[in-house]
C-alpha angles and dihedrals in degrees: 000000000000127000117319142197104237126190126180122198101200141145115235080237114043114108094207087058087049104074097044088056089049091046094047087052097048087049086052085237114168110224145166116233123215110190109211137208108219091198093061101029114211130241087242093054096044091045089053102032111036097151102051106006086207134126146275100065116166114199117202110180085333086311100133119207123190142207125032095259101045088047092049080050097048089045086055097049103040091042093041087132092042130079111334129315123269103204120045119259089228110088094222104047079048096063094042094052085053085050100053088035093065090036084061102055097027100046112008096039083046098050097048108046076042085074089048090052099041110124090192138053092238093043088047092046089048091063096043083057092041089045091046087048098054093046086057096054087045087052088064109034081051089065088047104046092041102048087207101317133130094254143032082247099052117245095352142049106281129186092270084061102051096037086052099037096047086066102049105091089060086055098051092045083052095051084049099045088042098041083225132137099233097161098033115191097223097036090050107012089165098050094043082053100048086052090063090051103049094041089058099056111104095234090062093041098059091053111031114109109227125262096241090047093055086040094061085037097062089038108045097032108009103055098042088051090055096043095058083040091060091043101055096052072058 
């Protein structure tokens, strides 16, 4: 594929936003970037994304793409020739990489902001174990996936890097909001090192949000918005 006109719809803290930024970086892709406001929804986003109106949106040639994996997927695919590959080439490291990549966002990005979000002490005790319990499954399908290699992906960022570390700064601002040890270096030594790792490649560098800004932005808008949201079903 030739030179395109990429746009990407985005907000600075979205996690799912996030990863497409880092992947566009590590493929060397040239794109303009639009920062949204979710609570006053723009006619670009609207126009792009009708069904959701959510982002992520990708725009290739006024062509719009929408949510975080598919786009990973279409950058792969359109970019094959170009930067290293984001899925594996082996089918069924492919699939695996798909499979750990839902159980992230449906059950470990759940679980976490779920600690944030909890309005009781046990709620709030059953996502930390939910949370504890997912890591620990991550940690070993992290030996098996590596073999031994810096990354998930081997010796580059993958699309299991870049769907879990995306998602790392809002861990870290929860651990500091919360005063909790999420990634715990004795309990998972291999993801706290991977971590490390995939915080210090340039192309993750140049888009993650840091840890104090997400951590005032959980504590001075999200939480009072979920507050008056959990008062009102009241």
């Amino acid at each position: 594929m030739g030179e395109r006109e990429l746009k990407l719809l985005g907000t600075w803290a979205s996690v799912f936003v996030i990863r497409v930024r880092v992947v566009l970086n590590q493929k060397g892709l040239k794109y303009e970037y639009f920062e949204q406001d979710l609570t006053n929804k723009s006619e670009l986003l609207l126009k792009y994304n009708p069904i959701h109106k959510k982002v992520p949106v990708l725009i290739d040639n006024d062509q719009p793409v929408c949510e975080s994996l598919v786009i990973l997927h279409y950058i792969d695919e359109a970019w094959s020739k170009t930067g290293p590959s984001v899925l594996p080439t082996d089918p069924y490291e492919r699939a695996m990489a798909r499979f750990w990549a839902v159980y992230i966002d449906d059950k470990l990005l759940l679980a976490s902001v779920g600690i944030l979000k909890a309005t009781t002490e046990e709620a709030k005790a059953d996502k930390i174990i939910e949370t504890m319990a997912g890591l620990e499954l991550l940690e070993e399908t992290f030996k098996k996936c590596s073999k031994g290699k810096p990354f998930f992906g081997g010796e580059t960022i993958g699309f299991l890097d870049v769907t879990l570390g995306s998602c790392l700064v809002w861990l870290k601002a929860t651990e500091k909001v919360t005063e909790l040890t999420l990634l715990d270096e004795i309990k998972f030594p291999k993801l706290v090192e991977w971590t490390e790792q995939f915080l210090s490649a340039d192309c993750v560098k140049e888009v993650m949000p840091k840890v104090e800004k997400v951590e005032e932005y959980i504590t001075k808008t999200l939480k009072p918005r979920w507050a008056a949201a959990a008062a009102s079903s009241k």
